[in-house]
C-alpha positions as CSV (number, residue, x, y, z in Angstrom):
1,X,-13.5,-38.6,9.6
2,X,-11.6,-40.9,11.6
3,X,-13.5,-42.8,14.4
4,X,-11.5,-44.2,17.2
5,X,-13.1,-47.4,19.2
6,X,-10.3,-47.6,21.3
7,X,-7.2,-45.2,22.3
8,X,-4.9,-46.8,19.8
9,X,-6.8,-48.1,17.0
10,X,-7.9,-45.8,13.7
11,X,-10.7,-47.5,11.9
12,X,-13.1,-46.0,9.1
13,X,-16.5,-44.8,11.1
14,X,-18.2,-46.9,8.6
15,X,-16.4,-49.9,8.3
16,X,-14.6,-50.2,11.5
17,X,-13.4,-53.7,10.7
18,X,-12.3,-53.4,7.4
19,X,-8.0,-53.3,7.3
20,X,-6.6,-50.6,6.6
21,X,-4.4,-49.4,3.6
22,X,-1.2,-47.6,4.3
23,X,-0.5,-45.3,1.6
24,X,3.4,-44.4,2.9
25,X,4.2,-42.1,0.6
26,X,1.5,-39.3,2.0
27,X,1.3,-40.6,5.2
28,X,-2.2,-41.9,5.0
29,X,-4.7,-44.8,6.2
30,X,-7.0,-46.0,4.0
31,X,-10.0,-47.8,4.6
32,X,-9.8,-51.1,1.5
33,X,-13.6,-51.1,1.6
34,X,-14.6,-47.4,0.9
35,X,-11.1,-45.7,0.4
36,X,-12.1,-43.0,3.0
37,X,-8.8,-41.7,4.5
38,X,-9.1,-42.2,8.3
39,X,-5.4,-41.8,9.0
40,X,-3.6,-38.6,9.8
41,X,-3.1,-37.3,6.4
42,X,-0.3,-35.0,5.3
43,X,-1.0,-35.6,1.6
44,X,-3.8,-33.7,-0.8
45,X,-7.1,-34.6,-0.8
46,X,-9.4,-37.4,0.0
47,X,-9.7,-39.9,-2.8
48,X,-13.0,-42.0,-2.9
49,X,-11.4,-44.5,-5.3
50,X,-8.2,-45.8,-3.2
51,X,-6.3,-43.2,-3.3
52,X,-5.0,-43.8,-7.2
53,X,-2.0,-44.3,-7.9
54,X,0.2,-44.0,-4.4
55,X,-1.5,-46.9,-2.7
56,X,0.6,-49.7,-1.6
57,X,-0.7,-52.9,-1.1
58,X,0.7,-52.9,2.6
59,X,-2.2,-53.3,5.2
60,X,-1.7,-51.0,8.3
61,X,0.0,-52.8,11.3
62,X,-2.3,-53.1,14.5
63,X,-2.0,-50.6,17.7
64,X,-4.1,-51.8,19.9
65,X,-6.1,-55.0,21.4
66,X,-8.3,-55.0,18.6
67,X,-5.7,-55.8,16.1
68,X,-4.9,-59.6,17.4
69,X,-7.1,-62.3,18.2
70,X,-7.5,-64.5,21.4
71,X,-4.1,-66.1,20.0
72,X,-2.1,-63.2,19.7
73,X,-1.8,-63.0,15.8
74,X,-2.6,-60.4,14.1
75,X,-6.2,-59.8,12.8
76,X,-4.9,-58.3,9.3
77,X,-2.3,-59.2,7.4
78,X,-0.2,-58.2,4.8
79,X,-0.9,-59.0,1.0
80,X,-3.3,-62.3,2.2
81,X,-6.1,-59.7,3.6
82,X,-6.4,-57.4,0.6
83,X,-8.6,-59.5,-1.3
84,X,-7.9,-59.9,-5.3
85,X,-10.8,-56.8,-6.5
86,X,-8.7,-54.3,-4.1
87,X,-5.4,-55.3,-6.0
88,X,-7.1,-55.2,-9.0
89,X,-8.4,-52.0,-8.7
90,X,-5.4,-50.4,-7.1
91,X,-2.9,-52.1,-10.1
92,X,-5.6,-50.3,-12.3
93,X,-5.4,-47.0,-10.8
94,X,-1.5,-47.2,-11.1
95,X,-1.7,-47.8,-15.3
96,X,-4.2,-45.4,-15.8
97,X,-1.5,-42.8,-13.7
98,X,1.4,-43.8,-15.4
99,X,0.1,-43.6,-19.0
100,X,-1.4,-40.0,-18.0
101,X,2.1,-39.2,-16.9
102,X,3.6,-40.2,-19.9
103,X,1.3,-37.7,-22.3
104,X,0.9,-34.9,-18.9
105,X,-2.4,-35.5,-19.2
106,X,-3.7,-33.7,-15.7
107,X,-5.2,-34.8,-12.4
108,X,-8.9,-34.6,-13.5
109,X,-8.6,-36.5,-16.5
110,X,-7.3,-39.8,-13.9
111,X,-9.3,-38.9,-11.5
112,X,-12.3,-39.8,-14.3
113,X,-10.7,-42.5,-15.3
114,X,-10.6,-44.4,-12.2
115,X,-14.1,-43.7,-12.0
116,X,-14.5,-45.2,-14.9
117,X,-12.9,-48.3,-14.3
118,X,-14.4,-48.8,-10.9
119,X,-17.7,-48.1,-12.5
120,X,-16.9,-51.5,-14.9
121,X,-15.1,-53.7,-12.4
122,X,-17.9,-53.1,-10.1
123,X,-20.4,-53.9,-12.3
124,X,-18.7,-56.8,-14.1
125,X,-19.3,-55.5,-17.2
126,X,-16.2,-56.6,-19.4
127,X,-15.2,-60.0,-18.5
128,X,-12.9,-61.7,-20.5
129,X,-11.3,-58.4,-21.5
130,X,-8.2,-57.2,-19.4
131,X,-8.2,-54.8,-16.9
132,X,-5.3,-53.0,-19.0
133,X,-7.4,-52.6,-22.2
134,X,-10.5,-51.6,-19.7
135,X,-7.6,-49.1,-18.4
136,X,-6.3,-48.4,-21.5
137,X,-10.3,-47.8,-22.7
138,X,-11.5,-45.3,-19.7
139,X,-8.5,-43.2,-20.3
140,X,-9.8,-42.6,-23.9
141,X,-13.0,-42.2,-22.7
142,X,-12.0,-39.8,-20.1
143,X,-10.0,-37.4,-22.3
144,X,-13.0,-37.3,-24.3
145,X,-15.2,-36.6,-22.4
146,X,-13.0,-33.7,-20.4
147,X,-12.6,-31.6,-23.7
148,X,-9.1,-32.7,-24.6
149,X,-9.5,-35.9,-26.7
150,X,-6.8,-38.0,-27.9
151,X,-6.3,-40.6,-30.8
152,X,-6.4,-44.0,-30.2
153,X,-2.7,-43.9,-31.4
154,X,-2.1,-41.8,-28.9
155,X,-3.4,-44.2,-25.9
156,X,-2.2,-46.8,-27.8
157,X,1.3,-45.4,-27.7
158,X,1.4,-45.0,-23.5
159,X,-0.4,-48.7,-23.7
160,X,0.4,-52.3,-23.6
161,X,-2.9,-52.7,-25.7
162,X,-3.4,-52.9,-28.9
163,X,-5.4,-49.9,-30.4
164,X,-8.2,-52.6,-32.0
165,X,-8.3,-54.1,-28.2
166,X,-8.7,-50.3,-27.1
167,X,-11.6,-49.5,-29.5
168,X,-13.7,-53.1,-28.4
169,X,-13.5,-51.9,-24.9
170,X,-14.2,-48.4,-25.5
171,X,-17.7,-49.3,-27.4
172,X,-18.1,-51.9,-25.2
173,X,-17.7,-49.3,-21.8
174,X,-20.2,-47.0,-23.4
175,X,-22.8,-49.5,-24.2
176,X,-22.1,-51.3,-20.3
177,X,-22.1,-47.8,-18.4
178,X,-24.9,-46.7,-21.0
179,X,-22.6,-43.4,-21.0
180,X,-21.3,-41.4,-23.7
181,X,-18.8,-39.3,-25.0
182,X,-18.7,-35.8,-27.0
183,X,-18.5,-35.6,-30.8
184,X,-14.8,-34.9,-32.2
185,X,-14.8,-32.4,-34.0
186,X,-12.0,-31.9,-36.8
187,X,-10.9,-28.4,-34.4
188,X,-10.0,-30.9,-31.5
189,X,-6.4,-32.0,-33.4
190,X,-5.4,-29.4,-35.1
191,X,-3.0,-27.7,-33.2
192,X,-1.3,-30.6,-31.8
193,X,-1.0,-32.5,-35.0
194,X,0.6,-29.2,-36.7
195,X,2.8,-28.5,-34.1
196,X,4.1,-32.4,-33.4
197,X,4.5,-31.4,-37.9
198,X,6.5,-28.2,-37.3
199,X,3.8,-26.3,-39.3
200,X,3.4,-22.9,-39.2
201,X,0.5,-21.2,-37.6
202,X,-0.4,-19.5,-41.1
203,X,-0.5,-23.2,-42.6
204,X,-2.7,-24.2,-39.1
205,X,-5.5,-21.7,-39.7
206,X,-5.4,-22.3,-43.1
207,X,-6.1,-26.2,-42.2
208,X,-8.6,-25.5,-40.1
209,X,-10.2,-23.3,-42.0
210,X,-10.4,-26.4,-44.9
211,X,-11.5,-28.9,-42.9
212,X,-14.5,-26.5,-40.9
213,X,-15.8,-25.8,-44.6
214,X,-15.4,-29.4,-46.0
215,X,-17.9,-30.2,-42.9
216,X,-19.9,-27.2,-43.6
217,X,-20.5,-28.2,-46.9
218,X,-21.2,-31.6,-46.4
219,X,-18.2,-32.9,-49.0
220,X,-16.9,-35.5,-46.8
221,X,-20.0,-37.0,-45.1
222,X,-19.4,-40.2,-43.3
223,X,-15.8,-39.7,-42.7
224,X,-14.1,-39.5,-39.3
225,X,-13.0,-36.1,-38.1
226,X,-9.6,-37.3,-37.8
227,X,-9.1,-38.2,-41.3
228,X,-11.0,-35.0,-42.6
229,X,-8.3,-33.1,-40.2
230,X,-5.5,-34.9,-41.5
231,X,-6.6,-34.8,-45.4
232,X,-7.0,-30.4,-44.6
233,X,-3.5,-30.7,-43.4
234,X,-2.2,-32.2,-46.3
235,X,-3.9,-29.9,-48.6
236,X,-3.0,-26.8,-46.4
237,X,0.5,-27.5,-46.5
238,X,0.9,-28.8,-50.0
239,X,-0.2,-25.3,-51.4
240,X,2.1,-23.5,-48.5
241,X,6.4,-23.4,-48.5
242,X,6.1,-25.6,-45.7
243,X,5.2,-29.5,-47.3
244,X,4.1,-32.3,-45.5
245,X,3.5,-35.8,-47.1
246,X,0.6,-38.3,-46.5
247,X,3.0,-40.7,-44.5
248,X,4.3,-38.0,-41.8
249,X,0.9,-36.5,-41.2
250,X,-0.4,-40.1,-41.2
251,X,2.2,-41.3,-38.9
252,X,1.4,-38.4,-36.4
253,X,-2.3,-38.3,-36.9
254,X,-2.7,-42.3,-36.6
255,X,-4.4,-42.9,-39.5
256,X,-3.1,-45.2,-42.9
257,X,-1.9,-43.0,-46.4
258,X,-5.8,-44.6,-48.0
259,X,-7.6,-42.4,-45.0
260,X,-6.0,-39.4,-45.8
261,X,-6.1,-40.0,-49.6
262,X,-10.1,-40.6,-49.3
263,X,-10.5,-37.7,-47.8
264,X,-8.5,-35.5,-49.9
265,X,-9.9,-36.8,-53.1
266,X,-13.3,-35.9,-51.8
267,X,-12.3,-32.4,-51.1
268,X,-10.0,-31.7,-54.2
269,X,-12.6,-30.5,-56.8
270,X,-13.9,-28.2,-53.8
271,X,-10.6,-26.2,-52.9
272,X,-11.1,-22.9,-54.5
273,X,-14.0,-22.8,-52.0
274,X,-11.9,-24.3,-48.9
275,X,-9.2,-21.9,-48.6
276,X,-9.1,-18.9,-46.6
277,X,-9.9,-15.5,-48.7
278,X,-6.6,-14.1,-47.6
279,X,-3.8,-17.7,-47.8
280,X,-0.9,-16.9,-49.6
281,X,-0.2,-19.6,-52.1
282,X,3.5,-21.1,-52.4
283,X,1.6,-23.7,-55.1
284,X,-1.7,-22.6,-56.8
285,X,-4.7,-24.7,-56.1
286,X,-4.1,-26.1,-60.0
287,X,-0.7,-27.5,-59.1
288,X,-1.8,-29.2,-56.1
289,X,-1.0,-32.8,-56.5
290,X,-4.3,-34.8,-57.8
291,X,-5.5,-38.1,-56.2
C-alpha cells in the first residue's frame, strides 16, 4: 500500500526514505529497498523482487518538499542513488528474463529464479563467480525444480556461460541455499528430444518404453538419465524406418557420441527384453548395429 507523508510525495509505508524506482513501462514506483510497488500501478502484479525484468534504473523525480534539501537539490538522484546490489540484482533479473524468453520458458519458472538469485546475492554465497553464471545456474535450478527441466546445453545455449561454469554454480547454489532439486528422470526429455529429431510418436513410445525398462532392470546403473534417454533413442530408431545417428541425437540431447555409446552397449545384450510387445521392426533386434 502506498503511504503518503505529504500531499505530493509517494513513499513505501515501510521505508519512507528509501528512493523510488520508476518502472516506466507499467507505470509503476518502486520502492529500491523492498520492491513493494507504492506507485499507481497499471501493470500486473506486485513483484517482491524489483519488479524483474522491466525495472529501469531511473529513480523517481521528487513532488514535493521532501524531495530537496535545505539547498534546493534534489534528495535522490539518478543512477548515483541506486547503490551497486540494486543494479546488480535488477541486471540479474533482466538475463534471467531474456534467456527464458528465448526457450518460452513461462512466468513462474523466472519468477523462481529471481528468487533464487536474490536468495545467493543476499547471502553472499558465490563470490568470485559472476552474477551471469549464478543467473545462468538458478534458471537451471528453477526449471528443475518446476517440473520442466532442461539440459545444461540447453541453458548453455540462451547463456553467455559456459555449461562447466553453469554446473559449478548449480552444485555450488544447492550446497549454499542447502536446497535441492527433483531427480530427472529419463521420461523428462523424451518428447522434446524426438520431436527437435523429427521422430515419430511410434519410435517415441518405443524409446521410452527402452529406457523405463533399462532403469527398471537396473542395466545401466550409475548412468545419467540423459544419456540412458539418448542411448533408448538411438536404439528405438535404429530398429524403426526412421534412423537417427549417435552425432544428431548427441548434438540435440547435449551429450558426446562415447555417452550415448556407453549406454547403448550396456543395454544391447538386453533388447529383446526392452522393446515394446507390440513395435514393429524395420531392422530386427539381430541387425541392430553392435557397439
Amino acid at each position: 500500500m502506498a503511504s503518503r507523508y505529504d500531499t505530493n510525495k509517494v513513499c513505501c509505508s515501510s521505508h519512507p526514505d528509501a528512493p523510488l524506482i520508476e518502472d516506466y513501462r507499467a507505470g509503476d514506483q518502486i520502492c529500491s529497498e523492498c520492491g513493494l510497488v507504492v506507485g499507481d500501478s497499471v501493470g500486473g502484479p506486485e513483484n517482491p523482487l524489483l519488479g524483474g525484468s522491466d525495472l529501469t534504473t531511473i529513480i523517481g523525480p521528487g513532488r514535493g518538499d521532501a524531495s530537496f534539501d535545505s539547498f534546493g537539490v534534489a534528495r535522490y538522484q539518478n543512477r548515483r542513488t541506486m547503490n551497486s546490489s540494486d543494479r546488480a540484482l535488477i541486471n540479474a533479473f533482466k538475463e534471467i528474463n531474456a534467456m527464458a524468453d528465448r526457450i518460452n520458458l513461462p512466468r513462474t519458472i523466472v519468477d523462481r529464479a529471481n528468487n533464487l538469485f536474490k536468495q545467493v546475492h543476499d547471502g553472499r554465497n558465490l563470490k568470485g563467480r559472476s552474477n551471469d553464471a549464478i543467473a545462468s545456474a538458478c534458471l537451471y535450478i528453477a526449471c528443475r525444480q518446476e517440473g520442466v527441466p532442461r539440459t545444461f546445453k540447453e541453458i548453455c545455449a540462451v547463456s553467455k556461460i559456459s555449461k562447466r561454469e553453469i554446473g559449478r554454480c548449480f552444485k555450488l547454489i544447492l550446497k549454499a541455499l542447502e536446497t535441492s532439486v527433483e531427480l530427472i528422470t529419463t521420461g523428462d526429455f523424451m518428447s522434446r528430444f524426438c520431436s527437435n529429431l523429427g521422430l515419430p510418436n511410434v519410435v517415441q513410445r518405443a524409446a521410452t518404453h527402452i529406457a523405463r525398462k533399462a532403469v527398471e532392470l537396473d542395466i545401466v546403473p550409475g548412468r545419467s538419465p540423459i544419456s540412458v534417454a539418448a542411448a533408448a533413442i538411438y536404439m528405438a530408431s535404429q530398429a524403426s524406418e526412421d534412423k537417427r545417428s549417435q552425432k544428431e541425437i548427441g548434438d540435440i540431447a547435449g551429450v558426446a557420441d562415447v555417452t550415448i555409446r556407453q549406454s547403448y552397449k550396456l543395454m544391447y545384450p538386453h533388447a529383446a527384453n526392452l522393446f515394446p510387445q507390440d513395435f514393429k521392426f524395420a531392422t530386427p533386434i539381430e541387425n541392430l548395429p553392435q557397439m
